[in-house]
TIDRENKOL-699433 format. One record per residue (C-alpha): x, y, z. Coordinates in Angstrom, 2 decimals. Example, Ala and Ser with C-alpha at 12.3 -4.5 7.8 and 13.67 -1.06 7.14 Angstrom:
! TIDRENKOL-699433
<<12.30; -4.50; 7.80>>
<<13.67; -1.06; 7.14>>
This chain:
! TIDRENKOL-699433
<<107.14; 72.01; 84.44>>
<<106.55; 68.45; 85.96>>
<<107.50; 67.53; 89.22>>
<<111.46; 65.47; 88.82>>
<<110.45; 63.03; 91.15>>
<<112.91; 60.66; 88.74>>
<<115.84; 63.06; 89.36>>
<<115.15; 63.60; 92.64>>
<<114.90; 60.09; 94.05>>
<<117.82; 59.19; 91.62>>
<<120.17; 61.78; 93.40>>
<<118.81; 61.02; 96.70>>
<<120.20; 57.23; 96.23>>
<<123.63; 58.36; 94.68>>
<<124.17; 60.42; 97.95>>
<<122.32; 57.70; 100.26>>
<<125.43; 55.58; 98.22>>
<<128.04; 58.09; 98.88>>
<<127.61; 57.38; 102.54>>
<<127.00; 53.42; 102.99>>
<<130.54; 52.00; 103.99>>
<<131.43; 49.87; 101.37>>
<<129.83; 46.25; 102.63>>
<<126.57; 47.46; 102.65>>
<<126.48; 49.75; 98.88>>
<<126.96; 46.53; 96.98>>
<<123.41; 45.30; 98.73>>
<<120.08; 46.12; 97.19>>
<<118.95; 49.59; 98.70>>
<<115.45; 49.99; 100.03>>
<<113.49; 53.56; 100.89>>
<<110.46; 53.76; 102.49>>
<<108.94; 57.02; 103.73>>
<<105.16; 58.04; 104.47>>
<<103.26; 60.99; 103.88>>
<<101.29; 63.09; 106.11>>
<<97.83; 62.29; 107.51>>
<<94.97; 64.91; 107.07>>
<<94.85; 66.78; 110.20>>
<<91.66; 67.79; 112.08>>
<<90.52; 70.41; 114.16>>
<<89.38; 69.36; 117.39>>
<<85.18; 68.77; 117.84>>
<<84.91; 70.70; 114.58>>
<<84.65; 67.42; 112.18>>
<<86.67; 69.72; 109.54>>
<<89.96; 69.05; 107.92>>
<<92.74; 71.59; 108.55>>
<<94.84; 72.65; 105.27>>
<<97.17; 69.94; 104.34>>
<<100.44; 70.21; 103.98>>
<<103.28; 67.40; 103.76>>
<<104.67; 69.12; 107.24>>
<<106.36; 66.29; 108.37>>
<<106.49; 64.61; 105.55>>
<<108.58; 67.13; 103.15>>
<<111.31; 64.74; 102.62>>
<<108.74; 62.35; 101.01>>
<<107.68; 65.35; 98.82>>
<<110.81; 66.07; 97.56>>
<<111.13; 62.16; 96.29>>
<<107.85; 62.31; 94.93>>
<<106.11; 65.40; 94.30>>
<<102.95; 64.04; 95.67>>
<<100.47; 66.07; 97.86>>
<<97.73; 63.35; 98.52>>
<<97.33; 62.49; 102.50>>
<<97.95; 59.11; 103.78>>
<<100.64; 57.94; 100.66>>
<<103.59; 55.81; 100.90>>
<<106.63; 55.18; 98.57>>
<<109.31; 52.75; 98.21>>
<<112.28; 53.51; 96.38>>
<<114.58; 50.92; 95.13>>
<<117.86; 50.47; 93.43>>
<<117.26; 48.23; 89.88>>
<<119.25; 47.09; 86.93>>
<<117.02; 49.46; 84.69>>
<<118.19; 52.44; 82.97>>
<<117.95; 54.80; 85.44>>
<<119.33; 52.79; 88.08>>
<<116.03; 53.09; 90.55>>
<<112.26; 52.31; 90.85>>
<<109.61; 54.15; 92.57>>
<<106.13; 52.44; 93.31>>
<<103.90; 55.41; 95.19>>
<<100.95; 54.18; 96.73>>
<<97.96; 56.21; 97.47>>
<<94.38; 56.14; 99.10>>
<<91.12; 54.79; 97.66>>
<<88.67; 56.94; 97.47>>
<<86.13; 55.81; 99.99>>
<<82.25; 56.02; 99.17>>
<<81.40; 57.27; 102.58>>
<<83.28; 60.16; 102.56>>
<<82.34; 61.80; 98.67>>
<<79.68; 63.98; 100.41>>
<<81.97; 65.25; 103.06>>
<<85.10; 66.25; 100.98>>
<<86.83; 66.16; 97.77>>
<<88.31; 62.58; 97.08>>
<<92.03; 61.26; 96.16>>
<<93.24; 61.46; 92.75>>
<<92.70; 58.40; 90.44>>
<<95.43; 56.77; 89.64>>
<<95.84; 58.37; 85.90>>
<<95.52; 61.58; 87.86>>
<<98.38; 60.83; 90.08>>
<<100.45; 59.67; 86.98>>
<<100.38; 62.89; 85.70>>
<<100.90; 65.20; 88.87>>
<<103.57; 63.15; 90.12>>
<<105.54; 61.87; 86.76>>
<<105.53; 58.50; 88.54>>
<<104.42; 55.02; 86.26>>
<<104.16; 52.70; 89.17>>
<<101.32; 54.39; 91.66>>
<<98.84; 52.14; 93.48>>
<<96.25; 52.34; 96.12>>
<<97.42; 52.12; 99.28>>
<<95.23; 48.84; 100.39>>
<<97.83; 46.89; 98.03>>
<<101.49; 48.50; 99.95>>
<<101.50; 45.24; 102.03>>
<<101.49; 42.79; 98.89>>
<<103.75; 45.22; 96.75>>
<<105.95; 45.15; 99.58>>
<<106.71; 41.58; 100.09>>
<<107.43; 41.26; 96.53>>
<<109.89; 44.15; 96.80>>
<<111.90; 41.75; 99.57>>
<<111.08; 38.60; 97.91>>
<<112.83; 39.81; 95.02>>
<<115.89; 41.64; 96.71>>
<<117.01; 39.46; 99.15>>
<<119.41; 40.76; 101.93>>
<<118.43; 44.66; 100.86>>
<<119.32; 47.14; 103.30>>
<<116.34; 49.12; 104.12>>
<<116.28; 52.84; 104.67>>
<<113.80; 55.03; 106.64>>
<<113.68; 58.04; 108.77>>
<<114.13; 57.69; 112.29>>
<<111.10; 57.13; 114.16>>
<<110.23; 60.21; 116.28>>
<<107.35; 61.92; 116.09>>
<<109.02; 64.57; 113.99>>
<<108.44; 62.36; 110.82>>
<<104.83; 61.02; 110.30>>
<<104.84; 56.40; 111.16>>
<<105.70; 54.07; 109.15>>
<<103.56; 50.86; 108.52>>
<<104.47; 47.74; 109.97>>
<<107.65; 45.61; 108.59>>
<<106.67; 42.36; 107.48>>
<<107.91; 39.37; 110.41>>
<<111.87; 38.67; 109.85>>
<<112.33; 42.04; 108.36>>
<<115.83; 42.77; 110.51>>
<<118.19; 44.08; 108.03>>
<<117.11; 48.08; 108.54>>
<<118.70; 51.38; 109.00>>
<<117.41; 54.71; 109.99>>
<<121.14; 56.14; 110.18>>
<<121.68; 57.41; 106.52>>
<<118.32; 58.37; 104.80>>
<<118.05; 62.16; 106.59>>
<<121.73; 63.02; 105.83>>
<<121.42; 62.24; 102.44>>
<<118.42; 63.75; 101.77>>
<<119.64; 66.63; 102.97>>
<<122.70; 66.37; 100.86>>
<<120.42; 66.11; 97.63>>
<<118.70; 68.77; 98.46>>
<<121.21; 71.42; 99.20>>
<<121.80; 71.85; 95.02>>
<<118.54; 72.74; 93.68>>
<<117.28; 71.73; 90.44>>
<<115.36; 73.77; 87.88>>
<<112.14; 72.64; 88.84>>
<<113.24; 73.42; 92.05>>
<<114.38; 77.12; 91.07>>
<<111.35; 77.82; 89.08>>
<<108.91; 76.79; 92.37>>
<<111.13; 79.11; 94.82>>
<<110.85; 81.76; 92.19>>
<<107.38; 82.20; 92.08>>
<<107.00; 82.10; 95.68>>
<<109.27; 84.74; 95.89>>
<<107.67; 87.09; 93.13>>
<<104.44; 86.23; 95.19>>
<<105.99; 87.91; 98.28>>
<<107.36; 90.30; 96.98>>
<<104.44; 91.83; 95.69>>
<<102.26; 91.31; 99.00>>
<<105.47; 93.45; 100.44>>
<<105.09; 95.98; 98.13>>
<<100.70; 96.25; 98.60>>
<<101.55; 96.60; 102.13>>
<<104.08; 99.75; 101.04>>
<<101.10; 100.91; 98.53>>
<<98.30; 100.65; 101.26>>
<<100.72; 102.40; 103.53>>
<<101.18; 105.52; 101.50>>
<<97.19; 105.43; 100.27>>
<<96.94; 106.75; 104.11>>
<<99.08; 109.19; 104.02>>
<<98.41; 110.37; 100.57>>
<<94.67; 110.77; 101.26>>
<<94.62; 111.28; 105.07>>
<<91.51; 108.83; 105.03>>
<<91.61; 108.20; 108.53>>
<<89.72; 111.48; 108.63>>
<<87.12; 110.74; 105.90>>
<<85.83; 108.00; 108.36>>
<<84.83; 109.73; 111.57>>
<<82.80; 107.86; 113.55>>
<<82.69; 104.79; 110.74>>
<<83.59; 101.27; 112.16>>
<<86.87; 100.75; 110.22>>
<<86.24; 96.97; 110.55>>
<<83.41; 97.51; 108.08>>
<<85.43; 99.44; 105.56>>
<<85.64; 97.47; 102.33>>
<<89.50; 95.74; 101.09>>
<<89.48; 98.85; 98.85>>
<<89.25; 101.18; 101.44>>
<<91.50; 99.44; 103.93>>
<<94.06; 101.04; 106.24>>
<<96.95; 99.67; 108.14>>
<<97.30; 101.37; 111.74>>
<<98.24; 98.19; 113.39>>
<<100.41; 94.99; 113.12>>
<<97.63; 93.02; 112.78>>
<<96.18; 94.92; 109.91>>
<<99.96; 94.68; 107.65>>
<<99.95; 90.57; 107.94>>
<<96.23; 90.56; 107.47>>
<<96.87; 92.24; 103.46>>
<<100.35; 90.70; 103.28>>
<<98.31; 87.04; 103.68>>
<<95.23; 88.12; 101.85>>
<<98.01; 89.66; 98.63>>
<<99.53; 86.31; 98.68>>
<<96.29; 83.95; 99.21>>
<<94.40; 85.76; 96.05>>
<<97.58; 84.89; 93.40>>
<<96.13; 81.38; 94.83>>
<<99.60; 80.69; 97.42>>
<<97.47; 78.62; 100.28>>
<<100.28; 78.33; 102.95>>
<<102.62; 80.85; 104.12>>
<<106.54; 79.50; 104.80>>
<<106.35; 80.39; 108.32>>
<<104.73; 82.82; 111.04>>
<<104.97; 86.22; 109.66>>
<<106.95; 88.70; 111.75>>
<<104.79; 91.91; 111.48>>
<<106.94; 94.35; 114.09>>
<<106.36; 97.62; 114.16>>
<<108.39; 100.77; 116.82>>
<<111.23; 99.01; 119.21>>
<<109.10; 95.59; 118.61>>
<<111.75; 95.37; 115.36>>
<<114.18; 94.58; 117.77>>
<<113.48; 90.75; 118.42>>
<<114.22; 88.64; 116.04>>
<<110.97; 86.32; 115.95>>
<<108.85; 88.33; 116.91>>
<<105.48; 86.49; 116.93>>
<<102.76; 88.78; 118.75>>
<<101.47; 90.61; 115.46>>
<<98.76; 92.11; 117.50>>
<<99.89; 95.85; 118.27>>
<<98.53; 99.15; 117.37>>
<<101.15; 101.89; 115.91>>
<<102.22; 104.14; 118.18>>
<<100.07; 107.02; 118.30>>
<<101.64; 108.90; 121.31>>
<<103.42; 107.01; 124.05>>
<<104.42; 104.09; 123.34>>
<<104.67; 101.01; 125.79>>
<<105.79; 97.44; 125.81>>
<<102.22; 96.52; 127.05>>
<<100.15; 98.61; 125.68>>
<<97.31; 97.04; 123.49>>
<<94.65; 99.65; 123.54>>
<<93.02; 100.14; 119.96>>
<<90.60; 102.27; 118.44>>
<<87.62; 100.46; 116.31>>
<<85.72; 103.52; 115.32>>
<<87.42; 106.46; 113.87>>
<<88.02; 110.25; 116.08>>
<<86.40; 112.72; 114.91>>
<<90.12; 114.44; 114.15>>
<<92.57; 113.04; 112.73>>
<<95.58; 111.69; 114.65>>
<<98.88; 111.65; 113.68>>
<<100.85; 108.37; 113.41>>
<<104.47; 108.58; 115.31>>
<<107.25; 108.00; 113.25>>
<<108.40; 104.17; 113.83>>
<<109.80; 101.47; 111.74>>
<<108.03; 98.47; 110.53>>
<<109.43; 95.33; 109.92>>
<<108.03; 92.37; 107.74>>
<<109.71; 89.09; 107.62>>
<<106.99; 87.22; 105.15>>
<<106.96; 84.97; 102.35>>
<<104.46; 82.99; 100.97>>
<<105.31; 78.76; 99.56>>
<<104.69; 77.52; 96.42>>
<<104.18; 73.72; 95.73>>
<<105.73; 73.21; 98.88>>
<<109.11; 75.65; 97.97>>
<<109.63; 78.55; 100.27>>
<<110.26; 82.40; 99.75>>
<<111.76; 84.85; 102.80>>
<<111.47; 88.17; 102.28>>
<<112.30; 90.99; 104.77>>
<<111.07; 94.81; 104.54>>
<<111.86; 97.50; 107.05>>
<<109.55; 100.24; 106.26>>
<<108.60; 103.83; 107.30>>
<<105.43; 104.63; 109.16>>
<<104.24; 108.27; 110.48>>
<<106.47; 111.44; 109.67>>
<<104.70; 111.33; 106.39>>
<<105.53; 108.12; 105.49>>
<<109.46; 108.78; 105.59>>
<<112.14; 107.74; 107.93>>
<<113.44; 109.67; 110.50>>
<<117.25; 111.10; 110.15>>
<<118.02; 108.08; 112.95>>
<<116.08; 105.08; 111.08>>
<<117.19; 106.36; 107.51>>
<<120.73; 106.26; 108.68>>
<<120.40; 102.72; 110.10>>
<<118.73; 101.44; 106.77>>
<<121.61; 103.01; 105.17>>
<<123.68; 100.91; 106.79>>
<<122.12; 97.93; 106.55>>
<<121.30; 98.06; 102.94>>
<<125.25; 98.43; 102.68>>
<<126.03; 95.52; 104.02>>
<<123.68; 93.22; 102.07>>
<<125.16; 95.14; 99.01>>
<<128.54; 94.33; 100.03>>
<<127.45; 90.58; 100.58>>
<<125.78; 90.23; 96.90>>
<<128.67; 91.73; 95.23>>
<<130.81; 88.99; 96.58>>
<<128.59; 85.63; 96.58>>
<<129.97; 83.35; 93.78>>
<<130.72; 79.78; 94.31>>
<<134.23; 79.14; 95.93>>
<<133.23; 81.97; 98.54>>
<<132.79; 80.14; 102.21>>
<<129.72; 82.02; 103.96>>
<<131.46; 82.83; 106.70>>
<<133.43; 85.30; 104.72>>
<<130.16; 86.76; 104.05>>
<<129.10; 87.16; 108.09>>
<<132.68; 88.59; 109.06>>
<<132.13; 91.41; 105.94>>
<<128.49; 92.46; 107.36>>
<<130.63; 92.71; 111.06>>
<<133.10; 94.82; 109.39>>
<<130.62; 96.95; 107.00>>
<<128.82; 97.50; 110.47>>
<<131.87; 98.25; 112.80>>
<<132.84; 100.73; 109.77>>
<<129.68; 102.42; 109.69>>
<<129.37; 102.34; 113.41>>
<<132.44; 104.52; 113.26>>
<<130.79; 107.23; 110.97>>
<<128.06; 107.33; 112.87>>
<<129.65; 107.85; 116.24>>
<<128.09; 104.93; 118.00>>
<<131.38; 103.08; 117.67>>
<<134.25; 105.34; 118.71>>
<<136.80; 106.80; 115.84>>
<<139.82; 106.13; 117.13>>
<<139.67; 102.25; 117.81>>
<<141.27; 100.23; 115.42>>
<<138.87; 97.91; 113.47>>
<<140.87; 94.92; 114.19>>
<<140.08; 95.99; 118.05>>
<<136.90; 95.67; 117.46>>
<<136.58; 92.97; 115.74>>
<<138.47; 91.17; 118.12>>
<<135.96; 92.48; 120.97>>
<<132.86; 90.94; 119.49>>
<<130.97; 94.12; 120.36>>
<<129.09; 94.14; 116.72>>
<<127.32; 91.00; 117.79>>
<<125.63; 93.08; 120.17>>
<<123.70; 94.86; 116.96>>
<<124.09; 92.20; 114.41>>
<<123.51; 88.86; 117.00>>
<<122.08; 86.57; 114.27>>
<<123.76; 84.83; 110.58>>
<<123.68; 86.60; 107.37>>
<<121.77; 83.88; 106.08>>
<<120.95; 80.55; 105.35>>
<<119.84; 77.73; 102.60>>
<<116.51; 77.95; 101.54>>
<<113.63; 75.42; 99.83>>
<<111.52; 72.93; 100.82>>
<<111.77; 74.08; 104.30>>
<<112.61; 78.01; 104.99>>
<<115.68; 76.80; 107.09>>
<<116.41; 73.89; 104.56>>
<<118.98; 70.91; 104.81>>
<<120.26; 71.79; 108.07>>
<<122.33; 68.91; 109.07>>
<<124.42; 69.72; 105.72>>
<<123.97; 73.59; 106.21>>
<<125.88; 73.13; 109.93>>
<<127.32; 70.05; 109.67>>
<<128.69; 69.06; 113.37>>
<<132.51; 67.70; 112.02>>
<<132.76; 70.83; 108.86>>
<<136.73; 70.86; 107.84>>
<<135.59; 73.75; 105.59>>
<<135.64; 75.98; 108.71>>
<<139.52; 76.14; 109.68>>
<<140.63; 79.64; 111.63>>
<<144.35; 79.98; 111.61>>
<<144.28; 83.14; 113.12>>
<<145.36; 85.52; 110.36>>
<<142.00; 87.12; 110.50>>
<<140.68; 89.26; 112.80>>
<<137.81; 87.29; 114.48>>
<<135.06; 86.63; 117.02>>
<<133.84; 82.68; 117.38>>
<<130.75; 84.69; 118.66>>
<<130.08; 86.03; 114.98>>
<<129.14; 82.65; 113.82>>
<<127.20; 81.40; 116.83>>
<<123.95; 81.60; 115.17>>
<<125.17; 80.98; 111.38>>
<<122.63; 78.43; 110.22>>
<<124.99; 78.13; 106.78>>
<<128.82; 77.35; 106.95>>
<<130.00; 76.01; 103.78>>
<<131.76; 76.94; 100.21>>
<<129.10; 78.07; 98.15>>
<<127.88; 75.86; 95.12>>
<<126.40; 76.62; 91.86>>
<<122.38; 75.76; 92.35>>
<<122.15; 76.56; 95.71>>
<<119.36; 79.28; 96.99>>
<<120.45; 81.20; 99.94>>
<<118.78; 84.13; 101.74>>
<<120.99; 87.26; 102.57>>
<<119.51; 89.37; 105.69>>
<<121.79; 91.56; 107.62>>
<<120.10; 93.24; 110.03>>
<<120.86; 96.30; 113.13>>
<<119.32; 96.06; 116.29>>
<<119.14; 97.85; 119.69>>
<<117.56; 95.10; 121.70>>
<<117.88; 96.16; 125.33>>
<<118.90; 92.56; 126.18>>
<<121.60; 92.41; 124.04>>
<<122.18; 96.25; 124.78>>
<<122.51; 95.19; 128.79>>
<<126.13; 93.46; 127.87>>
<<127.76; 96.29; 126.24>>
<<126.80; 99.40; 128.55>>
<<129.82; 99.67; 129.81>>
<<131.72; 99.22; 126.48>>
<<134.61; 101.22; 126.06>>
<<134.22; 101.05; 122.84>>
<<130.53; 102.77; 122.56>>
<<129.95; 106.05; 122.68>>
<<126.92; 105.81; 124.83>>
<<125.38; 109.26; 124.45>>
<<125.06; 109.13; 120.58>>
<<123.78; 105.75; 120.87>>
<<121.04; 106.63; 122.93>>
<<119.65; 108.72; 120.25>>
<<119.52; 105.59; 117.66>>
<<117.72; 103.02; 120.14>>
<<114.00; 104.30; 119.36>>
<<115.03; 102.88; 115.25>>
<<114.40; 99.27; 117.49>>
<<115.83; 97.59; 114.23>>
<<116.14; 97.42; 110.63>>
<<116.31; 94.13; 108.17>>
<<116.35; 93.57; 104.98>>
<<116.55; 90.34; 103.19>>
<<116.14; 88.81; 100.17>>
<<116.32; 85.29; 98.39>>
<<119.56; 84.94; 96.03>>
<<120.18; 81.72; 93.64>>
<<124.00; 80.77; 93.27>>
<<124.92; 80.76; 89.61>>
<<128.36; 80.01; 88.06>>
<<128.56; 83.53; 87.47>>
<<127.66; 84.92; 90.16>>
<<124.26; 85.71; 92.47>>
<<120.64; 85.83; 90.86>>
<<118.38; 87.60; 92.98>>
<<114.81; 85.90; 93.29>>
<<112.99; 88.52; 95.56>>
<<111.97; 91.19; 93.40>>
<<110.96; 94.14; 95.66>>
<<113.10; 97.20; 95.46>>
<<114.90; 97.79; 98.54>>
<<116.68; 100.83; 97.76>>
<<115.84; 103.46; 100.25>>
<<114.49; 106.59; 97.81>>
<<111.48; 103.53; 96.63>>
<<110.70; 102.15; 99.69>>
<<110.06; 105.84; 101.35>>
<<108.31; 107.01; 97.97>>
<<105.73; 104.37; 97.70>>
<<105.18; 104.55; 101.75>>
<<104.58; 108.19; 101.40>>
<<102.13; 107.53; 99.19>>
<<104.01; 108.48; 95.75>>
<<103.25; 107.40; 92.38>>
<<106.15; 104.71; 91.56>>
């Protein structure tokens, strides 16, 4: 499926309309946004993989990948109402020996489903005769921070500019995603969700052939991909990346978060570079083991938590698997309970989502799944009232982050429309039960709409920060508690598409907790 860069820049000037006051919509409208340069690694004299980082907005209006382009996009009295003229680099004789050159411009047509695509040396001509011929245009561009990659210089008198309405509505034509859209996001997402489920596979290939003990005394970083074995952090991103980079998916969306024991407890976790616990474990303990013992040890049971997803064409996927390690590749009573819980409340969530439904209806029904479970448990004592509890806020301590938020070009897409500072749509009158401090991280607080892609990721964690402000709860009962804080924490998330109808999800890893503990195990499923 081609690129829409037609549809997209065409709905990206009906919402840059949308916000003009009226003087300025009945003047010619003007867009002008830059690509990405190659980066380069320092003293190395090698390009660094390209991506339109900054530049994503310009993406999303064209479709285009090549380093160094430009567009302008312009109203017209054609058709289709607009006109895009991409401009692109030369290829450069010096530089064919050292790497792979710029499309041609018949290339270009075709990847970007753009007619009007120059060279790059000719956006100073072509732009003149843009203003020549639209006198008085209002001309839109990002604002100029080092967050969005420089514009070129304006030609002299150019004075009639804005930088004020260009993000917003970008963001605003982005929030509904098209089919194109939906199929990219897709295929990132069954991507990921297979590198989830070789981590799972490689998992329970330990534990179903105890191979740590066929290697004594071999250097495990020798051992062939076949023969691989994860024992450490470091070793689960290194076959989640390698999964996703062989089905040819260059970039992952973000950092992974590879946490395994009471690691799972913060939220971005970043280090990656831990060995499972093996006997006692400590929060600075980074001692490995590169050649095998001559007897086998025994991993201790611990959770391990994945937040991964590969991109595709630029489109993001966010995937989140708790899994178990040790105890024979099965939870322990503790952790199994916890995913229990947690796998409720994202259950509860999809059977609601359908547009209509304002996510923050979805983030107070994961507080009151967990408060209700909580109960059953004992960690949360019996005889409170829910409403009580609610009311306290003390469920933030264990759920502290939003259920979820928009997802595409960027993992953490359209924000400014996501969160909007003024939202009318969020209005508490009081009749529910309620904590302001439920929503403090919400990155999503709107209606839900037919087309857009959301993420849904409750999570339970015993984070002794978080833990610190509840200690004294009278609401906690602090002995039965104490048994659950080893689990660290448990997540599980997934990418869902918004249809009339209800929720399509995109993410195609089981999650339900018989799989997850039968593949890690080492079962044949």
């Amino acid at each position: 499926m081609a690129y829409p860069a037609q549809a997209h820049a065409r709905k990206t000037l009906q919402k840059l309309t949308d916000l003009l006051p009226p003087e300025e919509r009945i003047k010619p409208q003007i867009i002008i946004l830059s690509g990405s340069v190659t980066p380069y690694r320092n003293d190395t004299d090698r390009e660094m993989p390209f991506r339109q980082v900054g530049a994503i907005k310009f993406f999303y209006i064209t479709g285009c990948s090549v380093p160094s382009s430009l567009v302008i996009l312009r109203t017209s009295s054609t058709a289709s109402g607009s006109e895009i003229s991409l401009f692109i680099p030369d290829a450069e004789p010096g530089d064919l020996m050292w790497s792979v050159p710029p499309p041609t411009i018949a290339a270009a047509r075709e990847m970007c489903d753009i007619a009007n695509i120059f060279h790059t040396k000719s956006f100073a001509s072509s732009f003149a005769s843009i203003l020549a011929a639209a006198p008085g245009a209002l001309i839109h561009t990002l604002p100029q921070t080092s967050q969005f990659p420089a514009l070129p210089s304006f030609p002299a008198g150019v004075t009639n500019s804005s930088d004020a309405y260009l993000l917003p509505a970008l963001h605003r034509a982005r929030l509904i995603k098209s089919d194109a859209e939906i199929k990219r996001i897709r295929h990132a997402n069954e991507i990921s969700s297979r590198a989830h489920e070789v981590v799972m596979r490689v998992l329970g290939t330990r534990v179903r052939s105890a191979q740590a003990s066929q290697y004594s005394g071999v250097n495990r970083h020798l051992l062939l991909p076949g023969e691989w074995l994860i024992e450490s952090e470091a070793e689960a991103e290194a076959i989640f990346v390698a999964s996703c980079r062989r089905e040819g998916a260059v970039n992952q969306a973000y950092l992974p978060i590879v946490a395994a024991s009471t690691r799972a407890a913060t939220l971005h976790y970043c280090c990656n570079d831990r060995e499972f616990a093996w006997g006692p474990n400590t929060a600075h303990d980074h001692a490995g083991h590169e050649v095998f013992a001559s007897e086998a040890l025994d991993l201790l049971p611990q959770v391990l938590l994945i937040d991964a997803g590969c991109e595709w064409d630029n489109y993001a996927s966010d995937i989140t698997r708790t899994m178990p390690v040790g105890n024979g590749g099965k939870f322990t009573p503790e952790a199994r309970a916890i995913y229990e819980l947690v796998l409720q409340m994202q259950t509860a969530s999809l059977a609601v989502l359908k547009p209509g439904l304002h996510w923050d209806a979805v983030q107070l029904l994961c507080h009151r799944t967990l408060i209700r479970g909580f109960q059953k448990l004992g960690i949360f004592t019996a005889e409170t009232e829910e409403t009580v509890l609610l009311a306290s806020g003390v469920s933030a301590a264990f759920f502290p982050h939003g259920v979820g938020h928009s997802l595409g070009l960027d993992v953490h897409d359209v924000p400014s429309v996501s969160k909007p500072v003024r939202n009318p749509t969020v209005m508490r009158d009081g009749a529910e039960p309620d904590n302001e401090k439920f929503y403090e991280y919400l990155r999503l607080r709107l209606p839900l709409e037919a087309g857009m892609v959301v993420t849904v990721e409750p999570g339970i964690y015993f984070h002794y920060h978080l833990l610190s402000g509840v200690r004294n709860s009278e609401f906690i009962d602090h002995e039965v508690l104490s048994r659950y804080e080893s689990v660290g924490g448990v997540r599980i998330e997934d990418v869902v598409l918004i249809r009339p109808d209800g929720p399509e999800i995109l993410s195609t890893v089981p999650r339900d907790l018989e799989w997850v503990e039968g593949v890690c195990s080492g079962g044949e499923l």
